[in-house]
C-alpha positions in Angstrom: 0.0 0.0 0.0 1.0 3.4 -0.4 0.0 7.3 -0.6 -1.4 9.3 -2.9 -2.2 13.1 -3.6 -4.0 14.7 -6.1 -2.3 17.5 -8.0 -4.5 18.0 -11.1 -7.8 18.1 -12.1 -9.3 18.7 -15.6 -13.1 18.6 -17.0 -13.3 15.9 -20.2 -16.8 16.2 -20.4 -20.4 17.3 -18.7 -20.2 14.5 -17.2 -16.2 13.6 -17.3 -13.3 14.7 -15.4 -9.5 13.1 -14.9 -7.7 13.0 -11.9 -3.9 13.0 -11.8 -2.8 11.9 -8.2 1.2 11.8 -7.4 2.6 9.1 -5.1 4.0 10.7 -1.4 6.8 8.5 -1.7 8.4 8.9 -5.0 8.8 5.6 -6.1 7.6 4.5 -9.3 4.4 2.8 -9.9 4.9 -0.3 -11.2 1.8 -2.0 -13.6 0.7 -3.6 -17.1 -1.5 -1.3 -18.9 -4.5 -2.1 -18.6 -4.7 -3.0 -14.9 -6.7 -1.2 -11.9 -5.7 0.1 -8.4 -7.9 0.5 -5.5 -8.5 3.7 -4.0 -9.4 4.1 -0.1 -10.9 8.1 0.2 -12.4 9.8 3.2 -15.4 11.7 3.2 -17.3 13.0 6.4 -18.7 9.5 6.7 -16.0 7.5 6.9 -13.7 5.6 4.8 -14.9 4.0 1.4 -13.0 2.1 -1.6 -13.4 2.4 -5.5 -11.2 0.8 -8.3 -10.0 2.6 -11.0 -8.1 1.4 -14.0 -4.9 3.5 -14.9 -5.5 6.0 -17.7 -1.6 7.1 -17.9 -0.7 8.4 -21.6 1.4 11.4 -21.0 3.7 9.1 -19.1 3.5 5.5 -19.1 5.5 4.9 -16.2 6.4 7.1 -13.3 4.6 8.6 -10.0 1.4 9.6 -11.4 -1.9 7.6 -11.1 -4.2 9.1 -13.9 -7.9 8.1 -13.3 -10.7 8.9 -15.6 -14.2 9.0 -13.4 -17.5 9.5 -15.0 -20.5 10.8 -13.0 -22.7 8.6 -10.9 -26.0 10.0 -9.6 -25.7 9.9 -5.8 -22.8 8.2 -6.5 -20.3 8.8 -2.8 -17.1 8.9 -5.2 -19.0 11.6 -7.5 -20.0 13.6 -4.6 -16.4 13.5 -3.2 -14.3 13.6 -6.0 -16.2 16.2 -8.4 -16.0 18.4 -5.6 -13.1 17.6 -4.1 -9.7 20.2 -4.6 -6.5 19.6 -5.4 -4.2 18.3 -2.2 -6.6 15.4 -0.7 -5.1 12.4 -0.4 -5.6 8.3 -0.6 -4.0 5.2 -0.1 -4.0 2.7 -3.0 -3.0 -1.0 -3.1 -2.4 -2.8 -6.3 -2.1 -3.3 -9.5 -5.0 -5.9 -9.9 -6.6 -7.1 -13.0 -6.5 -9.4 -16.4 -7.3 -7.0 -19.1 -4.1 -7.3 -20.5 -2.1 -7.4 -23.9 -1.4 -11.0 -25.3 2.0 -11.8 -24.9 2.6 -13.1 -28.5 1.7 -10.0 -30.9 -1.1 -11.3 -33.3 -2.3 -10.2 -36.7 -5.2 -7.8 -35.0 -6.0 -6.9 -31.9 -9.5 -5.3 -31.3 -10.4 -3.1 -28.3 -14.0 -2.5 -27.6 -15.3 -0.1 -25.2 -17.8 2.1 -23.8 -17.8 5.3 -22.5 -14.6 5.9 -19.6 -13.7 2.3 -20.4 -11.6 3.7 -22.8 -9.6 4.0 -19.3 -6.9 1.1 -19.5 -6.4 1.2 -23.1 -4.9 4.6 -23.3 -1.4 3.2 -21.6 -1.9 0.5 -24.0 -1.7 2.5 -27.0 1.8 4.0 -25.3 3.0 0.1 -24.9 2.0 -0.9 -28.6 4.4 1.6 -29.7 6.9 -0.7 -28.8 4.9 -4.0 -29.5 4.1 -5.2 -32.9 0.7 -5.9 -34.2 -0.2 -6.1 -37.8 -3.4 -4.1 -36.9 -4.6 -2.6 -33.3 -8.8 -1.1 -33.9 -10.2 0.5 -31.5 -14.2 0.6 -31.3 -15.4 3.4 -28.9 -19.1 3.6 -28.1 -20.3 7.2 -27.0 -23.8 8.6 -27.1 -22.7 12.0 -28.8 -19.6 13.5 -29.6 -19.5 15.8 -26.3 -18.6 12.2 -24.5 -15.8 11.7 -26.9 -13.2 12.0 -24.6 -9.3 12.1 -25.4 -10.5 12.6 -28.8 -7.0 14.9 -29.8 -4.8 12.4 -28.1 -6.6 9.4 -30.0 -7.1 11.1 -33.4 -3.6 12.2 -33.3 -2.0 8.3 -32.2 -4.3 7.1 -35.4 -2.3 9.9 -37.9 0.7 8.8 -36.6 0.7 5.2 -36.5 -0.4 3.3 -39.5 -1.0 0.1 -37.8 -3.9 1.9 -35.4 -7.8 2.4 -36.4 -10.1 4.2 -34.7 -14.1 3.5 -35.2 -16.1 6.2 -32.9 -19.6 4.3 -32.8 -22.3 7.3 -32.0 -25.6 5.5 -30.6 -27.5 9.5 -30.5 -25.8 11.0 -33.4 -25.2 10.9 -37.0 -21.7 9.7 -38.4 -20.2 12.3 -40.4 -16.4 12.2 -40.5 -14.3 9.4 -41.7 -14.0 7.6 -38.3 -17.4 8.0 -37.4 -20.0 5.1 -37.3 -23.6 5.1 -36.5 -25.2 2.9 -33.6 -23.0 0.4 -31.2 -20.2 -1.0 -31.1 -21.5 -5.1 -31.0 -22.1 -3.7 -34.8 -19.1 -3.3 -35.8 -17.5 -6.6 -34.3 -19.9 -8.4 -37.7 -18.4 -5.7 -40.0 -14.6 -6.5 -38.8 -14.9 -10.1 -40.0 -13.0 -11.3 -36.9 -11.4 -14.9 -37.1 -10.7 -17.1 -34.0 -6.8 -17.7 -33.2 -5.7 -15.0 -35.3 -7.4 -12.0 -33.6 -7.7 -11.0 -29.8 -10.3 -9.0 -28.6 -10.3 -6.7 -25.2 -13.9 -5.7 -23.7 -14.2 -2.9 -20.9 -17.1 -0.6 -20.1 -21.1 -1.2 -20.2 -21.6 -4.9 -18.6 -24.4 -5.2 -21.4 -22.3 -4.2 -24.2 -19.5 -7.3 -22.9 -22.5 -9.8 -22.3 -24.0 -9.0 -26.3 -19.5 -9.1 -27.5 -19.1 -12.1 -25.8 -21.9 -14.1 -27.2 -21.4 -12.7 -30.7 -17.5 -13.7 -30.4 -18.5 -17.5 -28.8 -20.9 -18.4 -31.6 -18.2 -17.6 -34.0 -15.7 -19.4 -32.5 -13.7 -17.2 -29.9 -12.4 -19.2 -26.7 -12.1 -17.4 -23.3 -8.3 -17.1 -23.7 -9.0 -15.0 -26.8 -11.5 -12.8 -24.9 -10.9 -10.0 -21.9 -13.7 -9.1 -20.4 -13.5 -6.0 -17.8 -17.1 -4.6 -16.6 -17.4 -1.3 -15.7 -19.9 -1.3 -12.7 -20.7 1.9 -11.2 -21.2 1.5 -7.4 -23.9 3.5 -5.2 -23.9 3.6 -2.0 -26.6 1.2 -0.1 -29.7 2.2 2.0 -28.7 2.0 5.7 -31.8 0.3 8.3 -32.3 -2.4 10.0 -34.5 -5.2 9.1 -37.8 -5.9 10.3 -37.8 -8.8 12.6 -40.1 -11.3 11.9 -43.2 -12.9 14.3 -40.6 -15.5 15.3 -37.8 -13.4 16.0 -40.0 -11.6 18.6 -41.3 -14.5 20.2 -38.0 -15.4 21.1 -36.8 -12.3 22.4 -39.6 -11.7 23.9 -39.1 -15.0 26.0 -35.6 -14.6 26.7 -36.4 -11.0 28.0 -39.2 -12.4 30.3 -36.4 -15.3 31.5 -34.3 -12.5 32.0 -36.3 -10.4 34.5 -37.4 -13.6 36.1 -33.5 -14.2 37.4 
């Protein structure tokens, strides 16, 4: 476990902001892209956890923890972090996680996400520089293009590396640019014409959106070991209360009280 404080906050969307936190100690955090930390924060309640995949792209490796943390109504993380300032701090244990790059480069790899599960593929875009795959597409499902987030960092990485493809799937709005696509991205998985053992596919973000890949990738073929699933589940906090007791439950205390008072 160690310390963390946050040094930087910046708005991606309505809805979207990133979080740069810097480690206390100095050390350098070591990970896989693609893997998640856990995050313990204190609020005026108390302590609570979230897990948050590491969105590092400006620098791969080093002290900084980059988190990408979309708004949850009620949400306890929303109502701390998004308005939160710069200086608090939390202790994180870690890395955890399988969403991870194959270890033998293939002739496609396919990344599928939703919304901020874009999260823990933007240090893998920093580690395929280095890797070789004859093709790397990424699908990105958003509602609009307001929720397009890292949209200069991503459209930039696709200019300058030939072997990257970006497909922004828009489920509220009409495609119009080159890398645009209407509706989801389970529609573009048919239009990629994937093949079993020569492609490997990564899934993060909407737990529907994986369940739909996943079945579409089985019944053509795909094994688990050619599939990473990561769902993105957005925790709320639980109504507090006690239970009612039931008819029996009284009876019995009832009749231990009365023992009680009788001694």
């Amino acid at each position: 476990m160690f310390t963390v404080r946050l040094e930087r906050i910046r708005e991606l969307s309505a809805t979207t902001r990133d979080f740069r936190f810097v480690r206390n100690d100095g050390k350098m955090t070591e990970y896989q892209p693609g893997q998640f930390f856990r995050f313990v924060f204190t609020d005026s309640k108390g302590e609570f956890e979230r897990s948050y995949s590491l969105c590092n792209f400006e620098e791969l490796y080093g002290g900084n923890l980059d988190l990408v943390v979309s708004m949850v109504a009620g949400g306890r993380a929303t109502n701390y972090l998004f308005d939160c300032a710069v200086g608090i701090e939390a202790d994180v244990t870690g890395p955890f996680g399988r969403l991870l790059l194959p270890d033998a480069p293939l002739s496609r790899l396919v990344m599928v996400a939703t919304s901020v599960g874009l999260a823990p593929y933007m240090p893998m875009l920093r580690e395929l520089e280095s890797r070789k795959f004859e093709q790397v597409v990424l699908l990105l499902g958003v509602r609009d293009r307001s929720e397009f987030i890292y949209s200069n960092e991503l459209l930039e990485y696709a200019e300058r590396h030939g072997f990257f493809e970006l497909r922004l799937c828009l489920s509220r709005e009409v495609a119009s640019a080159a890398y645009e696509y209407d509706g989801y991205v389970n529609e573009q998985l048919n239009d990629l014409s994937l093949k079993s053992g020569a492609d490997f596919v990564l899934l993060c973000g909407n737990p529907n959106m994986i369940d739909k890949a996943w079945g579409y990738l089985r019944d053509e073929g795909f094994k688990a070991k050619q599939v990473v699933r990561e769902k993105y589940v957005f925790a709320k906090e639980k109504k507090s209360g006690a239970k009612k007791l039931t008819e029996k439950q009284k009876r019995l205390i009832a009749e231990k009280m009365q023992k009680y008072s009788r001694g």
